[in-house]
C-alpha positions in Angstrom: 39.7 -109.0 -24.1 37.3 -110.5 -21.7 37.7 -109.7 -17.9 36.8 -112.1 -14.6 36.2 -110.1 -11.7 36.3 -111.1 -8.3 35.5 -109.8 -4.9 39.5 -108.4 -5.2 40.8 -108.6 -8.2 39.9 -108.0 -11.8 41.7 -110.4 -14.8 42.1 -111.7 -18.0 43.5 -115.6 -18.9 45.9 -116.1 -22.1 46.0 -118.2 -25.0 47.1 -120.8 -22.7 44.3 -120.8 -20.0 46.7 -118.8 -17.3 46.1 -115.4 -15.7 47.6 -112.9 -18.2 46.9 -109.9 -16.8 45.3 -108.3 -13.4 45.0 -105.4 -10.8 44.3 -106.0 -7.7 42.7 -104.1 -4.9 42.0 -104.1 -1.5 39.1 -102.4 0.7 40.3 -100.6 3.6 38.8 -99.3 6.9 37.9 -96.4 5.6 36.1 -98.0 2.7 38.1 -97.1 -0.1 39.5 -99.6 -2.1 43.4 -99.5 -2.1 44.8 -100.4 -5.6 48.2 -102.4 -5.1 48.8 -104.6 -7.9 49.0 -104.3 -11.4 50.4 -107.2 -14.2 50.3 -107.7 -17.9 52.4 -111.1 -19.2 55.0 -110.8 -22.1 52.0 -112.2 -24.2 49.8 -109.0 -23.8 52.2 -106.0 -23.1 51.9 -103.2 -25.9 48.6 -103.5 -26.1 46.5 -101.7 -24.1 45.8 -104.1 -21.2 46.9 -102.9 -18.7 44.8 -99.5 -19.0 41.7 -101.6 -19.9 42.2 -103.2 -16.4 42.2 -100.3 -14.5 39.6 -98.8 -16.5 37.4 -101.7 -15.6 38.0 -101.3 -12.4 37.5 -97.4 -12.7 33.8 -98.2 -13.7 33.3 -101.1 -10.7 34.5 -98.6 -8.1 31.9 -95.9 -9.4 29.2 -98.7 -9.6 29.8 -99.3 -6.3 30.0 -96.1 -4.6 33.7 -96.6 -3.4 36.5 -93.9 -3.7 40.2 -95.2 -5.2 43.8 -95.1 -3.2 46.4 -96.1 -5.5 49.4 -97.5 -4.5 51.1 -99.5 -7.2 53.0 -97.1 -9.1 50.8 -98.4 -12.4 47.7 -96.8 -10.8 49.1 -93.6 -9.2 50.3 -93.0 -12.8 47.1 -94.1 -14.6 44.9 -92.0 -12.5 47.4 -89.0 -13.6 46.5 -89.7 -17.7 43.0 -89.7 -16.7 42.0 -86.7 -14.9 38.1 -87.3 -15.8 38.4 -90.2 -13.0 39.9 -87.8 -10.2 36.0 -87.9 -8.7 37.1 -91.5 -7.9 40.1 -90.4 -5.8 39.9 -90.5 -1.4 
């Protein structure tokens, strides 16, 4: 699975060229980047995207110094299965 990242968003096209699967996030005043989207397409659910997303986005947020605020209910739970990324946590 090959990512695109932007400025605010991280995401994968499908077989047909479309956006199959993001998470988005959003820097706040206080720095942090606020995670409030998540989405995986029919075409790509059951396999693992999803947590390869926000693992992606794990590792950009440490690369870039910035602490986490999840919000989508994806995230808040994500961040739960993986207490080795609480560092990342505001």
């Amino acid at each position: 699975m090959e990512f695109i990242y932007e400025a605010e968003r991280i995401y994968t096209k499908g077989a047909s060229g479309g956006m199959a699967a993001e998470v988005t996030f959003h820097q706040r005043t206080d720095g942090a980047m606020s995670i409030d989207h998540t989405y995986v397409s029919p075409e790509l659910r059951g396999q693992g995207a999803a947590g390869k997303l926000m693992a992606a986005a794990a590792q950009r947020f440490r690369q870039q110094g910035k602490k986490a605020v999840p919000v989508c209910s994806y995230a808040v739970a994500w961040f739960q299965d993986h207490p080795e990324e609480a560092d990342l946590l505001k």
